[in-house]
Backbone as ProteinMPNN parsed JSONL, in Angstrom:
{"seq_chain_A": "XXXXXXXXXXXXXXXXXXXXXXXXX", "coords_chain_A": {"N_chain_A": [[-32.675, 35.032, 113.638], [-30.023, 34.518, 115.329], [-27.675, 32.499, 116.215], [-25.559, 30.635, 117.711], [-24.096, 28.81, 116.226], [-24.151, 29.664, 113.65], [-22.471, 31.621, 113.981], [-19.576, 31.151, 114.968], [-19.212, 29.618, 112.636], [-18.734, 31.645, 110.762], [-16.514, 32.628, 112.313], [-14.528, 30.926, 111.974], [-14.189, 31.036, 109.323], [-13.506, 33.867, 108.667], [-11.169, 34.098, 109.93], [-10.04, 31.958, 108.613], [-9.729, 33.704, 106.105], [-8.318, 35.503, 107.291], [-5.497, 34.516, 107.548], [-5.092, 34.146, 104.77], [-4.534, 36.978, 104.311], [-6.639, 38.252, 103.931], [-9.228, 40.857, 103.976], [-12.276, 41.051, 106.184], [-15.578, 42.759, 106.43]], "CA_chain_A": [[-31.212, 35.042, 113.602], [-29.234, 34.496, 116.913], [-27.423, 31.19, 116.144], [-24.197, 30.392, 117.725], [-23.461, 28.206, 115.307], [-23.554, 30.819, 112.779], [-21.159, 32.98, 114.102], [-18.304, 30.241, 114.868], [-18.729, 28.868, 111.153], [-18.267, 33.192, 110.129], [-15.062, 33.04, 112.813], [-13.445, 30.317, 110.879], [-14.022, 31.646, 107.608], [-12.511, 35.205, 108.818], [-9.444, 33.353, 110.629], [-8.776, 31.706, 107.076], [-9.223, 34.728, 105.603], [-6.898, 36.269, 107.932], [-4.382, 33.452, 107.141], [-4.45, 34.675, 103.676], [-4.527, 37.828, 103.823], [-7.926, 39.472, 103.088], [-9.681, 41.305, 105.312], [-13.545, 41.149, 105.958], [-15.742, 43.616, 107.398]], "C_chain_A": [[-30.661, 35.152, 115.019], [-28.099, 33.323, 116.835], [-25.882, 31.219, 116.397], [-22.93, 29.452, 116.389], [-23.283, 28.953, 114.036], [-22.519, 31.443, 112.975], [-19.989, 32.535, 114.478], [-18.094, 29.805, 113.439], [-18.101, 31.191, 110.471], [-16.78, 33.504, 110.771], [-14.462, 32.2, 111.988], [-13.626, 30.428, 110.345], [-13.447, 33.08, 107.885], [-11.152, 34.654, 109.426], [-9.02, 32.789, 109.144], [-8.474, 32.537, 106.176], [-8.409, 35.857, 105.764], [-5.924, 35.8, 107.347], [-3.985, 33.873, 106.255], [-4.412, 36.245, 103.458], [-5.711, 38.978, 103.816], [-8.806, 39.721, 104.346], [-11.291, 41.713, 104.698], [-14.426, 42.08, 106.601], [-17.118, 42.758, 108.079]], "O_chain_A": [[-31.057, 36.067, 115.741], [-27.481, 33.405, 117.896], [-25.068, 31.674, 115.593], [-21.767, 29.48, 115.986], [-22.234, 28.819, 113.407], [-21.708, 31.779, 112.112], [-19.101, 33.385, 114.419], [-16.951, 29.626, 113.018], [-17.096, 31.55, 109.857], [-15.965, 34.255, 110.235], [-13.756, 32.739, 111.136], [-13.164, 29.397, 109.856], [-12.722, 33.403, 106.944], [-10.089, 35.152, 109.056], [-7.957, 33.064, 108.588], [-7.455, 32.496, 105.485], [-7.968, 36.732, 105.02], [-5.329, 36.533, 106.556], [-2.792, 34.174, 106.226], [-4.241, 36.655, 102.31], [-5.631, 40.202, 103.721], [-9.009, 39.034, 105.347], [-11.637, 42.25, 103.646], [-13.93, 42.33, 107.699], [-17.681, 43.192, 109.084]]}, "name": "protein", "num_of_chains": 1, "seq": "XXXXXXXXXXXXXXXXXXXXXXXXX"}
């Protein structure tokens, strides 16, 4: 596990879930 690309696809899925509302930990 290290993968940048992991952890940009996890920022835009917490930014849309900002968008709506819900908060992730």
């Amino acid at each position: 596990m290290g993968s940048s690309r992991a952890h940009s696809f996890f920022d835009l899925v917490g930014a849309k879930c900002r968008a709506h509302g819900v908060r992730v930990s």
